[in-house]
C-alpha positions in Angstrom: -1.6 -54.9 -27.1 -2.5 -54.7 -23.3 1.9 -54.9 -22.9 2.1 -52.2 -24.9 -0.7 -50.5 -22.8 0.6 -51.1 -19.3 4.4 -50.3 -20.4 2.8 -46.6 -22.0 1.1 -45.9 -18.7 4.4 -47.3 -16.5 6.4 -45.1 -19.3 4.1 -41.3 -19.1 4.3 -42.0 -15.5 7.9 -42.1 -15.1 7.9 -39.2 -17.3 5.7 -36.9 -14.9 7.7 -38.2 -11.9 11.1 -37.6 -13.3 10.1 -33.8 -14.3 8.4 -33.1 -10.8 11.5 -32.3 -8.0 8.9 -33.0 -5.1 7.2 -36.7 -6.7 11.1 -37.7 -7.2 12.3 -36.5 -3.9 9.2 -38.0 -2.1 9.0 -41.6 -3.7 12.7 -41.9 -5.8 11.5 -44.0 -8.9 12.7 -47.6 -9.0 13.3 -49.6 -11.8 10.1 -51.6 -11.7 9.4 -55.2 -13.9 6.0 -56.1 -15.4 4.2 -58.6 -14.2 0.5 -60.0 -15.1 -2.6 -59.3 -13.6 -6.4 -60.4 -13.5 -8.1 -57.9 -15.4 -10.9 -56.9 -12.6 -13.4 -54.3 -12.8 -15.6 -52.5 -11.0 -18.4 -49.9 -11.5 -16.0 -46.8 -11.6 -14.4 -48.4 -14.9 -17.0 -47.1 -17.2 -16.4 -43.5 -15.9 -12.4 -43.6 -16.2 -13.0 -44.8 -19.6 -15.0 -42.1 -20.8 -13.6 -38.6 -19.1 -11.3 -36.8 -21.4 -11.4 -33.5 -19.8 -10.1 -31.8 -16.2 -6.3 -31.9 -17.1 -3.7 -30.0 -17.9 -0.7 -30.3 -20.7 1.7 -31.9 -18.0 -0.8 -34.2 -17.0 -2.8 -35.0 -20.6 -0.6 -37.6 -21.1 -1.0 -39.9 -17.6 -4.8 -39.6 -18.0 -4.9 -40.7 -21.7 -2.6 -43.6 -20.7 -4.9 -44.7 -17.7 -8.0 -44.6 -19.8 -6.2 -46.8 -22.2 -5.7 -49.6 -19.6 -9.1 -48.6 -17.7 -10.6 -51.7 -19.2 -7.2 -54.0 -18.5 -6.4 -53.1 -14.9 -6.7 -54.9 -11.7 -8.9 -52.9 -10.0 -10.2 -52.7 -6.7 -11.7 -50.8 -3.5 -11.5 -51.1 0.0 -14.7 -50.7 1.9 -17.6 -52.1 2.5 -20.7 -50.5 1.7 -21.4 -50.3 5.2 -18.7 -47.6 5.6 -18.9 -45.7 2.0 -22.5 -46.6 1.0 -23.5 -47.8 -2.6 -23.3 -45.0 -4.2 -19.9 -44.1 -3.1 -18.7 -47.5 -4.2 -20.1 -47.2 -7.6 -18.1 -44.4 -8.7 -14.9 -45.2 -7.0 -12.0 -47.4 -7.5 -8.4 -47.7 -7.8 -5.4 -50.1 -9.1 -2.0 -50.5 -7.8 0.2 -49.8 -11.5 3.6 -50.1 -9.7 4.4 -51.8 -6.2 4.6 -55.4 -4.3 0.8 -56.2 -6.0 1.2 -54.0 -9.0 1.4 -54.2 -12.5 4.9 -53.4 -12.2 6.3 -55.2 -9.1 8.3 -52.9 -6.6 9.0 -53.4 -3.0 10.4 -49.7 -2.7 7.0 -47.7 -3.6 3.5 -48.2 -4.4 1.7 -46.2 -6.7 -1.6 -46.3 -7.0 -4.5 -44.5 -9.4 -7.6 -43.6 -7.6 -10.9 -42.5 -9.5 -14.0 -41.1 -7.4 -16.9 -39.3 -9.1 -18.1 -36.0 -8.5 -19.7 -35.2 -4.9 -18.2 -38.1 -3.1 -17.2 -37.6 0.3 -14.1 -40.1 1.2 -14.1 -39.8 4.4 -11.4 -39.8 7.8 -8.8 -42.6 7.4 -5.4 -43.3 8.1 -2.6 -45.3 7.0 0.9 -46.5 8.3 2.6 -45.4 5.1 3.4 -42.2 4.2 1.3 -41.0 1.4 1.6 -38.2 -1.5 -1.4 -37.5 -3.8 -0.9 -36.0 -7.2 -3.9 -34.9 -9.1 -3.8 -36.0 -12.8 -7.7 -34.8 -13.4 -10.3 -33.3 -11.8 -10.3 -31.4 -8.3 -11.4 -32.5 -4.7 -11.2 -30.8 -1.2 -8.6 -32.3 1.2 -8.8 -31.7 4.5 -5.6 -33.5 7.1 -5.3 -33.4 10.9 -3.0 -30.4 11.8 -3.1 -28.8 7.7 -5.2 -26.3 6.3 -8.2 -27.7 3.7 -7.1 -27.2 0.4 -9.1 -27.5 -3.1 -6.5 -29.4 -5.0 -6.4 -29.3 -9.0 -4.0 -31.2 -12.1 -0.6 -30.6 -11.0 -1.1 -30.1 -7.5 -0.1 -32.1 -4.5 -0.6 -32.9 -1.2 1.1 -35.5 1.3 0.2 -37.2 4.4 2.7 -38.7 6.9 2.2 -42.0 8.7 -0.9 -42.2 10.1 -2.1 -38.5 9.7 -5.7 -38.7 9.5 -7.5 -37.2 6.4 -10.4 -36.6 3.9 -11.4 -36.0 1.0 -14.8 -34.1 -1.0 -14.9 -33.7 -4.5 -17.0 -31.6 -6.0 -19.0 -31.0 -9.3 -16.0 -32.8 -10.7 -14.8 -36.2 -10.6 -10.8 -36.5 -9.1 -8.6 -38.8 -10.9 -4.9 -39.0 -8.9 -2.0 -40.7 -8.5 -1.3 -41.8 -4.6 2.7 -42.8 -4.4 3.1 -44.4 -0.7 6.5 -45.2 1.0 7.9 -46.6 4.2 6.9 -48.5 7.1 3.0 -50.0 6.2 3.7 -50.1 2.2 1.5 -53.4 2.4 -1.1 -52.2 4.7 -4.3 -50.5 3.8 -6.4 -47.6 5.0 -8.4 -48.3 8.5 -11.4 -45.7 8.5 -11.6 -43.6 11.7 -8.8 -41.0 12.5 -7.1 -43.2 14.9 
């Protein structure tokens, strides 16, 4: 059953990437093999589990399959509560699906899905890998160093190049996304600060 769980989600998400022009041309789509995981949760789980709503028709799909292995995944977060505070890490978390630590090993892409509640503020980090955000549910505010904020909603995207510091608000809504990262840095991990 939780094979069959994980190859769904790998499967809708290859579906969503192959239809979208922009998710292909940013991150290709490589042919990915399964690989076990520790089941590890974290406060965040029970939320994923439970939201239904906040998507659309091309997205439906993605977020059905992500609640089904909410409860399976290798999930995780990466700050402190010093820098995000309790609250922030009780309703946030994320699990790498395909890429070097993934459910499906890749060395080519990492794609991650990211959960924060509603009225989170995520805020100013940067990475060495380029990043693309695709929201599956849910909307948020993203702001980047040198772009415009944006509210961003199911179906819309946004990317970051290496080391372009950026937020993130949501608002009255939880988010639920997908984050595809490429390049130089796939293995790193966000450093808070804009530098």
């Amino acid at each position: 059953m939780t094979d069959e769980a994980f190859a769904r989600a790998y499967h809708a998400l290859t579906l969503l990437i192959a239809a979208n022009p922009q998710l292909v041309g940013f991150a290709g789509w490589p042919l990915a093999r399964a690989q076990t995981l520790p089941q590890t949760s974290v406060p965040a789980v029970q939320f994923v589990r439970g939201w239904t709503e906040g998507n659309t028709a091309t997205t439906a799909e993605l977020h059905e399959a992500v609640r089904e292995i909410a409860d399976l995944a290798d999930w995780r977060q990466t700050y402190s509560e010093d820098e995000v505070g309790a609250d922030f890490l009780n309703r946030y978390g994320w699990f790498e699906l395909v890429g070097p630590k993934g459910h499906f090993h890749s060395n080519e892409v990492r794609a991650y899905i990211a959960y924060w509640g509603e009225n989170l503020y995520y805020p100013w980090h940067v990475h060495e890998a380029e990043e693309l955000y695709y929201i599956i549910a849910g909307q948020a505010l993203f702001e980047a160093e040198g772009m415009p904020s944006q509210v961003l909603g199911p179906g819309d995207i946004r990317v970051h190049s290496s080391n372009q510091p950026h937020a993130m608000t949501t608002t009255d809504s939880p988010v639920l996304a997908l984050a595809l990262w490429r390049g130089a840095g796939l293995a790193g991990v966000p450093r808070m600060g804009t530098a």
